[in-house]
N, C-alpha and C positions, 0 to 999 in steps of 0.2 A: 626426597626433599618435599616438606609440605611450603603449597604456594598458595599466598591470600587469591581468593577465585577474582576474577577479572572480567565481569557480564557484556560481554560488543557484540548483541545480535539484539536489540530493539526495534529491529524492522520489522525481525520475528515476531516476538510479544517484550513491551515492556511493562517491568513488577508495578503492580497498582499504588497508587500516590498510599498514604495512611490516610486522608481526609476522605480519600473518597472509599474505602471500606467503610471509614466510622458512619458517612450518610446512607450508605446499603446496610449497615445490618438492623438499623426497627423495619425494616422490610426485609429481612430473613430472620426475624423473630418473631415481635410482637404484634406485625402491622401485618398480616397475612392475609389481606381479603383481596378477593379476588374483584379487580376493577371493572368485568362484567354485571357481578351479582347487587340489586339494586339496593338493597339495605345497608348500614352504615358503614362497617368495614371496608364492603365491598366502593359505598360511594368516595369512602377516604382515600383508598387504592386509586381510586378512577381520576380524584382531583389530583394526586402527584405525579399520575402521569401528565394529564393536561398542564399542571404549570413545570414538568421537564420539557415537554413539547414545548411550551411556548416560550422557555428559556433559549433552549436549541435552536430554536429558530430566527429571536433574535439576534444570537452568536453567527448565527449564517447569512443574516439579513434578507431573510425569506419571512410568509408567513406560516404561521402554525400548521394552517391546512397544506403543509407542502413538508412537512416531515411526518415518515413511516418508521416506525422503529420494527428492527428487524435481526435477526439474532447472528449479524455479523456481515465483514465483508462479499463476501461468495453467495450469501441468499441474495443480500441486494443486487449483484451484477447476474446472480441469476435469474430474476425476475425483473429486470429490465430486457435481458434478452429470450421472456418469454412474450412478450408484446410482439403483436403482429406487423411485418415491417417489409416492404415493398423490398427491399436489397441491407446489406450491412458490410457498413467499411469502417475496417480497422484496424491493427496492424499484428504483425507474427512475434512480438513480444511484449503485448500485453499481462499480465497476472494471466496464470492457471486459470482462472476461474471464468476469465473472459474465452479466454483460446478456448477452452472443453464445451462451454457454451455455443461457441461458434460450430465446432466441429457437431454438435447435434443438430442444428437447423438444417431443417428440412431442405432438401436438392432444390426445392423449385428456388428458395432467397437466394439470389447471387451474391457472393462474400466478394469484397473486394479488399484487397491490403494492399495497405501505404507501406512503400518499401524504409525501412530511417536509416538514418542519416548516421554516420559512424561512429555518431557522438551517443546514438541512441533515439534521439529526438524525430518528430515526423515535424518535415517542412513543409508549408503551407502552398508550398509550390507543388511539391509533391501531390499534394492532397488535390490541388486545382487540375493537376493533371489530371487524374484519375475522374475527376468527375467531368469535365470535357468529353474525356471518351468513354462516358456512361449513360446508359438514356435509358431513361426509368420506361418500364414496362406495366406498372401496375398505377394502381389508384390508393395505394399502402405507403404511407410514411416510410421512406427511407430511415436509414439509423445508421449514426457516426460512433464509435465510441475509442478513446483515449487516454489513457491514462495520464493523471497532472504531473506525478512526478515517477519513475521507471523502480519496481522495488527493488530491483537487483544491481544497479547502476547508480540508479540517486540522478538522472538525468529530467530536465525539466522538457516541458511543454508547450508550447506556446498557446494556451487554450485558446486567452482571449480574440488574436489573431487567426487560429482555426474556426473558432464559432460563428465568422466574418465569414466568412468563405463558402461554410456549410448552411448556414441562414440561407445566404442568396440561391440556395437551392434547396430549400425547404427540408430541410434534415431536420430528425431530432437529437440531440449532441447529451451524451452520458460521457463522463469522467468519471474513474477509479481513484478516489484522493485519499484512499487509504494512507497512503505515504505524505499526503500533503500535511496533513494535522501536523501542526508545530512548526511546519517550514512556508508558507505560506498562506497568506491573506486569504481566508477561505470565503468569506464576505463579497472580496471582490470577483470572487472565480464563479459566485452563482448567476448573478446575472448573464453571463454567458452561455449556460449550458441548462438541458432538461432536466437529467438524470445527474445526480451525485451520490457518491457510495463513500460512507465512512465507517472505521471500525475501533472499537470500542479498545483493544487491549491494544492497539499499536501507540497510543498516547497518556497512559498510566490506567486505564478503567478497568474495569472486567472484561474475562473471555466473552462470549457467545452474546455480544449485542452489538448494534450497530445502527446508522441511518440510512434510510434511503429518502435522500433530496427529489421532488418529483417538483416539478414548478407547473405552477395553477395553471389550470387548462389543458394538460398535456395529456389525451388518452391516455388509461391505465387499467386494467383487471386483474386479481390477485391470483396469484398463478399458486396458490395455496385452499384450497374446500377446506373447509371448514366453517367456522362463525363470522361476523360480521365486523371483526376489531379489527380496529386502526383504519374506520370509514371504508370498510369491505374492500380492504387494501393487499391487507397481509391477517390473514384466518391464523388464531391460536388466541393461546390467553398471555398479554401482554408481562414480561418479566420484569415487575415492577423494579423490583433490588438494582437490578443491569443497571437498566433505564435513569435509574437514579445515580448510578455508578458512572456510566458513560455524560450525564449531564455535567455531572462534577469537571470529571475530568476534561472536558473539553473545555471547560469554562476556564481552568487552570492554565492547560494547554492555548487558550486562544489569547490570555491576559500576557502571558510570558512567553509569548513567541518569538520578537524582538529579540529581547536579550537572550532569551534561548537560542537564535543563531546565530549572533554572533559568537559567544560563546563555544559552538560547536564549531564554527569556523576557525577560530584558533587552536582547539584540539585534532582540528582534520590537518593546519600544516603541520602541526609538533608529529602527530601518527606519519604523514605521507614525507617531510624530511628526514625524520630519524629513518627509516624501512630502507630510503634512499641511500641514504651514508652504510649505512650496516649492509644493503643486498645491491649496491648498484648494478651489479651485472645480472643479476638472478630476482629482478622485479620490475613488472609493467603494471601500470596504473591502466584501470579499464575504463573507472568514470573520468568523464570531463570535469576536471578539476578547476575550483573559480565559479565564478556567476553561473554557469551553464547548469549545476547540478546541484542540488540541496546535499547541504554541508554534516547532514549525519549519513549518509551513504559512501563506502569509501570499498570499491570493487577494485581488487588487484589479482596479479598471476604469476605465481610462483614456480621459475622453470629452472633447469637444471643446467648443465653445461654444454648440453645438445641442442637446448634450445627451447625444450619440449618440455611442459609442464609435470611439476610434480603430482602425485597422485594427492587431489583434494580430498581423499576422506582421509589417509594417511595424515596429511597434513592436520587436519579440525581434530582428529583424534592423539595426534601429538598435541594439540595445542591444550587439547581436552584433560594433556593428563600433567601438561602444565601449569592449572588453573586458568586459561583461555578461552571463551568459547565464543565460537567464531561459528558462520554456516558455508555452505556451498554458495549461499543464492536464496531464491525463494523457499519462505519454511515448510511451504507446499511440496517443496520438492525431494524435502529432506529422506533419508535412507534407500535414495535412486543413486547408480551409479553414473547413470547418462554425463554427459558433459553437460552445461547449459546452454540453453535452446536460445535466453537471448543473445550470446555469444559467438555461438555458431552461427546464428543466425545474422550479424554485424559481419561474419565473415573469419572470427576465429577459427584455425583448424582444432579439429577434436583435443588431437593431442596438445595444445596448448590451454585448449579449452578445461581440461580435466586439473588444473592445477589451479583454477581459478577461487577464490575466496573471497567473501562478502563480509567487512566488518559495517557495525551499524551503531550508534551511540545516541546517546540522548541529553538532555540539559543536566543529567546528574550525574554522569560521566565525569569523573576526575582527570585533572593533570597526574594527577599520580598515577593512575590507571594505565591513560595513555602510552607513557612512559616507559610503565613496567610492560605493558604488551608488548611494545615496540624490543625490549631485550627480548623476552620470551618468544617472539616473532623468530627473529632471527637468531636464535638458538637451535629452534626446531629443524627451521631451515637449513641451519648450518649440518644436524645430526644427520639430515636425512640427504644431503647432496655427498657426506662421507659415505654412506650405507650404500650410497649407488654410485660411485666410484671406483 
């Protein structure tokens, strides 16, 4: 049977707006100068980045000189945690990008992680604990870092109230808001924090570009040799097209935020009733569903009659061949058998862990969509609880 395709993984990457190809392509045609080189092309190149910059950063309520453009999320949280840092705390289910970052600093940084909370989230009591009985050893900036919203969960943060916390002890505070674009105020989230990390394709732009929010003042050296772009920030030749691509989209992204979730809040209860009615016995919901977690993340766990999860790529790969396409969890993580690490790491056992499935939606996401997944859902489910009976 052919099935109309049904896209629920915009955590992952979602399809670029049409506005915002039409403003990137006189800059993957016609406009090709490079915005180093001083003669006209090149100074034309040079001016659309500066009025994207200085778009961008009215959208964040920063100034100009506090946005790097950067060819996506994982360089920016890489190069935040190539800064020199007296300790670093932050927690065991952050993004890939943070965690593998972590795991390379050198023995002498003490890592500290906040244990969270079963909803996902790190309490700020938590956090007070830990630095209570920590007592800095160096003359090096500490570093906090957290993500605003959990990409595998959809669990929020408490920034504002962490950044309270971690000020009175002089930390510098970086957020992964990867996931916040379109679920939250992002305006209001910079004032709180150093570092912010945005990515271009999670909110209709292009792949391979991104922001790094650095707020005035804050030590920084480009963890990139090369040339001297983006105020000897981030070394390479700036990708004008992206740039252009990602200003768009954010702008779209930050104008229809609002109705954008509500919106997804009503397709996250039609998806998380119907799954209910159709699997009550054979489905756990993993994100904190309600206020607690941004309403395009919708993490569930498909088990069996033992109790025990079904096999999640089994599952994405039925779903895959019902026009479905669903992920494990992070897209970083994808064609790993592991179970997920932020799951286990809440305390899921393995075996329930491996049956776990991340659906992810966005403001173009249909009722009719939802709808039909939700049969499709439990269909699969249903083929594959016969098969192993």
């Amino acid at each position: 049977m052919r099935y109309e395709p049904v896209y629920l993984d915009h955590a992952a990457t979602s399809p670029m707006w049409p506005e915002v190809l039409d403003a990137m392509m006189p800059y993957l045609t016609s406009e090709y100068g490079n915005p180093s080189a001083v003669y006209g092309p090149g100074r034309k190149a040079r001016h659309q980045v500066e009025k994207c910059r200085g778009e961008v950063a009215e959208l964040l309520g920063v100034g100009p000189g506090e946005i790097v453009f950067t060819s996506g999320g994982s360089e920016s949280n890489n190069a935040v945690f190539h800064q020199p840092a007296s300790s670093v705390l932050t927690s065991p289910i952050e993004h890939e990008s943070v965690r593998e970052c972590v795991k390379r600093l050198p023995g002498s940084i003490p890592v500290l992680l906040a244990t969270p909370e079963s909803t996902g989230a790190i309490s700020v009591a938590e956090v007070e604990k830990i630095l209570r009985n920590h007592s800095r050893h160096s003359e090096l900036t500490p570093l906090a870092s957290f993500m605003a919203v959990n990409n595998e969960l959809g669990t929020f943060n408490p920034i504002a109230e962490l950044s309270t916390v971690l000020k009175a002890r002089d930390y510098l505070f970086h957020t992964d808001a990867v996931q916040a674009a379109g679920v939250l105020n992002l305006a209001e989230l910079t004032p709180f924090v150093d570092f912010m990390t945005l990515s271009g394709h999670k909110m209709g732009g292009p792949k391979g570009v991104g922001v790094l929010m650095i707020k005035a003042g804050t030590p920084f050296t480009s963890y990139l040799a090369g040339g001297s772009q983006e105020q000897e920030r981030r070394a390479g030749t700036e990708n004008v097209a992206a740039i252009v691509g990602f200003t768009r989209a954010l702008e779209r992204t930050v104008q229809e935020r609002a109705e954008a979730t509500s919106k997804m809040q009503v397709l996250r209860s039609v998806l998380v009733d119907g799954l209910t009615q159709l699997l009550p016995d054979n489905i756990r919901f993993n994100s904190p569903l309600g206020s607690l977690s941004s309403p395009h993340i919708i993490n569930f766990v498909c088990l069996d009659e033992d109790g025990e999860g079904l096999d999640g790529e089994m599952l994405i790969l039925g779903l895959d061949m019902n026009g479905v396409f669903v992920s494990a969890g992070s897209a970083c993580s994808s064609g790993t058998l592991k179970a997920s690490k932020v799951l286990t790491t809440l305390g899921m056992s393995e075996k329930v862990a491996k049956g776990a499935i991340r659906v992810s939606i966005c403001s173009r996401t249909t009722l009719i969509e939802i709808e039909e997944a939700v049969v499709r859902i439990g269909q699969t489910v249903d083929r594959m609880l016969k098969v192993k009976a």
